[in-house]
C-alpha positions in Angstrom: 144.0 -100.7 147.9 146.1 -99.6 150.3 146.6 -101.0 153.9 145.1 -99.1 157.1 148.5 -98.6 158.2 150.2 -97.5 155.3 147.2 -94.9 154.5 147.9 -93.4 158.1 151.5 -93.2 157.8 151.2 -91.7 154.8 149.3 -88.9 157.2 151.4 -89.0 159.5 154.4 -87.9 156.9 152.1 -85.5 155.2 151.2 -83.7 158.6 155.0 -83.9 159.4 155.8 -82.0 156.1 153.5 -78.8 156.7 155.1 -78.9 160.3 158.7 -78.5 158.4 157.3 -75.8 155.8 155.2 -73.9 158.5 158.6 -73.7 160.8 160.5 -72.7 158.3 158.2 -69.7 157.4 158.4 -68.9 161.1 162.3 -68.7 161.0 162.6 -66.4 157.9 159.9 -63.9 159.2 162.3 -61.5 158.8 163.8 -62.5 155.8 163.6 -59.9 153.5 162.2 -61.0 150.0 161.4 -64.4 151.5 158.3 -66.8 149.6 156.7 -68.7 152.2 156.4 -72.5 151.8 153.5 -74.4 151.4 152.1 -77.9 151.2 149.9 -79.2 148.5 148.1 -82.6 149.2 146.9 -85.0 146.6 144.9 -88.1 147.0 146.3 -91.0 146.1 144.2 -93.5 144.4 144.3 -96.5 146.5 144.6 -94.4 149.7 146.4 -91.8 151.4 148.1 -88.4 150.5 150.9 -87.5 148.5 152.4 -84.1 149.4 154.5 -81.4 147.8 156.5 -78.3 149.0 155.9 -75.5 147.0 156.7 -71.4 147.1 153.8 -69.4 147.4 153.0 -67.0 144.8 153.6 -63.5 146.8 156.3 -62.1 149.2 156.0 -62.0 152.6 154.9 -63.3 156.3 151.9 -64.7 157.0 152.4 -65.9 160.9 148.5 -66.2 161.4 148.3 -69.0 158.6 151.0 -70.6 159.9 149.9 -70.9 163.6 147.3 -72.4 162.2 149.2 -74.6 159.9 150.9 -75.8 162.9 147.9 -76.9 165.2 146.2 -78.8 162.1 149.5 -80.4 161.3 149.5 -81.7 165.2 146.2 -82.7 165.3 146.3 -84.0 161.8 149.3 -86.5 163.2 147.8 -87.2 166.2 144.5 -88.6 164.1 146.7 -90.6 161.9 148.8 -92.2 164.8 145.4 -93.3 166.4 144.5 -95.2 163.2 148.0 -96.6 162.7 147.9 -97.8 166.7 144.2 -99.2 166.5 145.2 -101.2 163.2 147.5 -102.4 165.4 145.9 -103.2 167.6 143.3 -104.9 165.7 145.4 -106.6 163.6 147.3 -108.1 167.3 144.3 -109.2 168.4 143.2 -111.1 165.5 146.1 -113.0 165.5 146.2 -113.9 169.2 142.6 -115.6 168.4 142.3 -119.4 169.3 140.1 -121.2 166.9 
């Protein structure tokens, strides 16, 4: 199993990655012929998410999913730095304990 912090970096680089692919959809709008990007996430077993850049199957814009792609990539981050600052946290006050 994975550690708290690792599983919310892994997030955090996830939510970083549909950032990238929904940006770069918004600078080839007008690209004529241009496939939009898009992220596939997979589980991992022991925790976290692996992700993947892949071209989607038609032609064309779609500025609405990315706008949308955008905000949940934000908040997505913003969850996953939480986690990583609270382990931190956590794991800083644990160790400044006196027995």
């Amino acid at each position: 199993m994975a550690s708290i912090s690792s599983i919310a970096l892994s997030g955090m680089n996830a939510a970083q990655t549909q950032l990238q692919a929904s940006a770069n959809n918004v600078a080839n709008l007008a690209t004529p012929g241009y496939r939009r990007q898009e992220v596939a996430q997979t589980p991992q077993s022991g925790g976290g998410v692996q992700t993947r850049v892949e071209r989607a199957e038609s032609v064309g814009p779609s500025l609405e999913a990315d706008a949308v792609a955008q905000l949940q990539a934000k908040n997505s981050f913003l969850a996953n730095l939480a986690v990583f600052k609270t382990s931190d946290r956590m794991a800083g006050a644990l160790l400044d304990e006196k027995v």
